[in-house]
C-alpha positions in Angstrom: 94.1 157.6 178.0 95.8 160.7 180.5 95.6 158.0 183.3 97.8 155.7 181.2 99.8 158.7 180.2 100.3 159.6 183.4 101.5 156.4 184.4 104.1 156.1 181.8 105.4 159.6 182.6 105.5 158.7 186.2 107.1 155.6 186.1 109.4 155.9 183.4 111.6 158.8 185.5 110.5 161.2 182.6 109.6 163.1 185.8 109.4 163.3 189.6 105.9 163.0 191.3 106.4 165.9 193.2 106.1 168.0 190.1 103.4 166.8 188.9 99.4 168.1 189.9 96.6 166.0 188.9 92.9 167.8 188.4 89.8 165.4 188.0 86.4 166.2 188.5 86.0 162.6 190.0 87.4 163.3 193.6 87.6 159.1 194.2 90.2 158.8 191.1 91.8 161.2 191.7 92.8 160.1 195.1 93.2 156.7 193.8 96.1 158.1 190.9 97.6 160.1 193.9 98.1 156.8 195.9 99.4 155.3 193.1 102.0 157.4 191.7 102.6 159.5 194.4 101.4 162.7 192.8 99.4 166.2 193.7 95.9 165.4 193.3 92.9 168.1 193.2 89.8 168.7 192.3 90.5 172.3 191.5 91.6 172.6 187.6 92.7 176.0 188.0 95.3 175.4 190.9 96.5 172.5 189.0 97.0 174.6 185.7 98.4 177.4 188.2 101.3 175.3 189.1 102.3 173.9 185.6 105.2 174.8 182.8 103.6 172.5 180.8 100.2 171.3 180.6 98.4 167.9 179.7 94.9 168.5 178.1 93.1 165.0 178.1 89.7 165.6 179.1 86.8 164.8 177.0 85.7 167.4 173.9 82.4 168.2 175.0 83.9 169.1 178.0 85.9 172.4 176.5 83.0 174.4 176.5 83.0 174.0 180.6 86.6 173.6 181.2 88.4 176.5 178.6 86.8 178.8 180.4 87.6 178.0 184.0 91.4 177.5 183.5 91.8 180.2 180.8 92.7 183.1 182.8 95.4 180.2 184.5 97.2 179.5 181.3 100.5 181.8 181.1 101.7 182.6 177.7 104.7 180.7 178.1 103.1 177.3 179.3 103.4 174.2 176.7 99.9 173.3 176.0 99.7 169.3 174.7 96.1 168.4 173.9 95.2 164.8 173.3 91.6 165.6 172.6 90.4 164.0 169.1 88.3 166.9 167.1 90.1 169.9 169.1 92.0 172.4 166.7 95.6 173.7 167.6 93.6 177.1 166.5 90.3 176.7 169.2 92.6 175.8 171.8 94.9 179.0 171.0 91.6 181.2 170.7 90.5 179.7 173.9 93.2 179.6 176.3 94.5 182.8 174.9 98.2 180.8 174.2 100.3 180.0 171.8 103.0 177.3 172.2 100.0 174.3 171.5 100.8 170.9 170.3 98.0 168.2 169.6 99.1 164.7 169.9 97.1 161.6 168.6 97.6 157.9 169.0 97.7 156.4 165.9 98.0 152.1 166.2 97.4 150.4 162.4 97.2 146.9 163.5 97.3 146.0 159.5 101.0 147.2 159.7 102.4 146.3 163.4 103.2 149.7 163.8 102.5 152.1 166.7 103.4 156.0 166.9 102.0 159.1 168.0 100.8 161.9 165.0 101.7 165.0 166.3 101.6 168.6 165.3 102.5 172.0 166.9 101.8 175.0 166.2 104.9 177.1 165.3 105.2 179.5 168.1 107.2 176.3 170.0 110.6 176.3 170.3 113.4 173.5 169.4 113.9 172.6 173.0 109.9 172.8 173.2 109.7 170.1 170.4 112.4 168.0 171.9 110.5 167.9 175.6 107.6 167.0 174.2 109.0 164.4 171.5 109.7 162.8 174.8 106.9 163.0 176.8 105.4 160.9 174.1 108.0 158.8 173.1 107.6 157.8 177.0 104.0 157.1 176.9 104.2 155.3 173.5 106.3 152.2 174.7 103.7 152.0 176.5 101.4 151.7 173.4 103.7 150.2 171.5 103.9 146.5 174.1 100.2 146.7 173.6 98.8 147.9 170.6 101.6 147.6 168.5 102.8 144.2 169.7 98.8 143.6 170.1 97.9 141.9 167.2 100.8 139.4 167.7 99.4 138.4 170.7 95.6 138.1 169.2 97.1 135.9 166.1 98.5 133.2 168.4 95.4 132.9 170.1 93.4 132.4 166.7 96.1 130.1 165.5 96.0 127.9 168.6 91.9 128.1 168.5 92.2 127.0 165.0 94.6 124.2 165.7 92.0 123.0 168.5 89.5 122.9 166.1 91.4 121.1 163.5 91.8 118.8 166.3 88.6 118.5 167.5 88.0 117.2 163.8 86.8 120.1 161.7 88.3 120.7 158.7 90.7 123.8 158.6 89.3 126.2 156.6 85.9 126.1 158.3 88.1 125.9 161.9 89.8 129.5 160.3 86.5 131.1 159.4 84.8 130.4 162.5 87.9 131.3 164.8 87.8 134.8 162.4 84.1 135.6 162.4 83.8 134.4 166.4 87.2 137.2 167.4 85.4 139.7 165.0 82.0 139.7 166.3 82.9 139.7 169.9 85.1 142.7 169.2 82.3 144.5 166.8 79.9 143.6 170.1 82.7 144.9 172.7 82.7 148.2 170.7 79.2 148.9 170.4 77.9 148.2 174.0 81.1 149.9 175.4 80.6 147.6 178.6 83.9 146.3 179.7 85.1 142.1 178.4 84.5 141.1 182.1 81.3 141.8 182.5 80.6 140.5 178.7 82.4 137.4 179.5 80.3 137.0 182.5 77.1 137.3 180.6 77.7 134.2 178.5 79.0 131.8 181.3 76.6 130.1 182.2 76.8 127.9 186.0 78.4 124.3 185.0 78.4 125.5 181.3 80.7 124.7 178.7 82.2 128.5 178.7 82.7 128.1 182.4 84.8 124.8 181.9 86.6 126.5 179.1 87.3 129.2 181.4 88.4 127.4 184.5 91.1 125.7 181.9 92.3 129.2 181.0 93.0 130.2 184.7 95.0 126.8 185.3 97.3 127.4 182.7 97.9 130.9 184.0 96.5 132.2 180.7 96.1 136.1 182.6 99.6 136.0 183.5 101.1 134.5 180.5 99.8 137.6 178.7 100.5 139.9 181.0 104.5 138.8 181.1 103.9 139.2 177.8 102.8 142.7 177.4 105.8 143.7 180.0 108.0 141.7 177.8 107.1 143.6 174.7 107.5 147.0 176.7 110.8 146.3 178.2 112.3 145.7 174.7 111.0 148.8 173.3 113.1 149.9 176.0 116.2 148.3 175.0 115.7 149.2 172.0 115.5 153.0 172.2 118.7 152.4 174.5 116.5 153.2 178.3 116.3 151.5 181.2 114.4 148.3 180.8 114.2 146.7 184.2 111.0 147.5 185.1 108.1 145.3 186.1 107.1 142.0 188.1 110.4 140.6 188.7 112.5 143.2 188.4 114.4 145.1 190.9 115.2 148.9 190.5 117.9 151.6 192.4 115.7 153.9 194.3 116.3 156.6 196.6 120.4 156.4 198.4 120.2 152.6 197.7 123.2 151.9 196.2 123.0 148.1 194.2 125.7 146.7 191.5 124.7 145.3 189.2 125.8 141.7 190.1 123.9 141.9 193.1 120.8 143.0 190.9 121.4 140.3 188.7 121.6 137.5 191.9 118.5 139.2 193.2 117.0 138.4 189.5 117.9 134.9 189.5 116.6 134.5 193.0 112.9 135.6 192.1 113.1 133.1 189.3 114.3 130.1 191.3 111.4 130.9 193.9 108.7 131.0 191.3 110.0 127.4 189.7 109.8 126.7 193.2 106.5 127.8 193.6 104.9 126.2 190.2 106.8 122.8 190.9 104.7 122.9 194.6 101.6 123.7 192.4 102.1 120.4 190.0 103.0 118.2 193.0 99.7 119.5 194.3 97.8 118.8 191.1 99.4 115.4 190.9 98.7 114.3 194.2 95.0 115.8 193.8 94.7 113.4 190.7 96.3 110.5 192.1 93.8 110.7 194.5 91.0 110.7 192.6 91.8 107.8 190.2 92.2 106.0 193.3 88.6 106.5 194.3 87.1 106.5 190.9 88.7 103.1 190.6 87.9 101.7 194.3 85.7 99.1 194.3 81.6 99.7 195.4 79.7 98.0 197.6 76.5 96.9 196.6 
């Protein structure tokens, strides 16, 4: 969950990399995130907490007991502490880290209501410009949530609904098509919970070599089913965006000002319309290709053979 933080703190312009020092135990991801975003990276948790104004506690909980007392002596009474760590107290991390101006923060995504937010609370020693910098550190990160837990079980309805068509029209009658499209999402997601192992490798498991899953699969990869979900999710985000008024012209496709570049916006808007143009290019090449490939097959399945 930081990582993702990160990343929407980063690339949202909430702030520059330059200000920002990453500290991982995990040298390797570390380094990985500092490619990425272009921040500080370390290994050192106190340096890290050293340089900071405000600091981002997302580390695990039965970590504290390790942690607290490394960087304790590195937290200066005027830093903002946000903890995202479930089970933490605003109070324990006060006594800890010998500070005052704490918030805890907390995802909180009902699927039964659509709705995503972040429940937050701080303790009281924060100022009003306090609460207002932190109200948008994860406001930031929460668009985030919102394109894909929020908009989330949008996406997961179609999919039953378009399952449940196929079994309708296979020849199963509806309500049995519903119930086993319900029970088949809910158990794989009861069994993707429990083992904690990640859906590729789980999907992997059941597809068998020349199997049925496998054919299924390979159907799902030629109608781009990966990317049509993934423009999705961006799709979601970037109105979130518009919505709260921010920049929305982020993502695959999109072009940004960066650095002295100096674009108007007609320009960005040709640029736009270029991309799009080359892609319909580029998927019209991909049918020709798939036609021709079938063309070419009928014409041997249908060639006469020799005895």
């Amino acid at each position: 969950m930081g990582t993702a933080m990160l990343h929407g703190i980063v690339k949202s312009g909430f702030v520059d990399p330059s200000q920002v020092v990453v500290s991982d135990i995990h040298g390797d991801r570390v380094t990985q995130i500092a490619r990425e975003l272009g921040v500080e990276a370390t290994s050192d948790s106190v340096y890290a907490v050293q340089q900071a104004d405000m600091v981002l506690l997302a580390i695990k909980p039965q970590s504290c007991p390790s942690v607290f007392p490394q960087i304790q002596a590195a937290v200066q009474p005027d830093d903002v502490v946000v903890s995202i760590m479930a089970g933490i107290s605003i109070d324990q991390i006060q006594s800890e880290l010998q500070c005052r101006r704490v918030v805890r923060a907390m995802p909180n995504t009902p699927a039964s209501i659509n709705l995503s937010m972040t429940v937050w609370t701080a303790a009281a020693d924060l100022t009003n410009s306090d609460r207002d910098l932190v109200r948008s550190l994860l406001s930031t990160y929460m668009d985030m949530v919102t394109a894909l837990s929020g908009t989330g079980p949008a996406y997961f309805y179609l999919i039953m609904e378009s399952m449940i068509d196929a079994g309708v029209h296979l020849g199963l009658p509806r309500q049995m098509a519903r119930e086993l499209v319900v029970e088949t999402m809910f158990g794989t997601v009861a069994l993707t919970r429990a083992t904690g192992h990640h859906p590729a490798l789980l999907r992997e498991r059941i597809t068998s070599p020349g199997g049925t899953s496998a054919a299924a699969l390979h159907a799902c990869e030629r109608g781009k089913l990966r990317s049509v979900l993934s423009d999705s999710v961006w799709a979601a985000y970037r109105r979130s965006l518009e919505m709260g008024q921010r920049n929305s012209n982020l993502g695959p496709g999109r072009f940004q000002r960066t650095g002295s570049a100096s674009l108007t916006d007609d320009t960005l808007k040709t640029l736009h319309d270029l991309v799009e143009v080359q892609q319909q290019l580029v998927q019209l090449t991909n049918n020709e290709a798939e036609n021709e490939e079938q063309e070419t097959a009928a014409t041997d399945d249908s060639a006469p053979t020799q005895a």
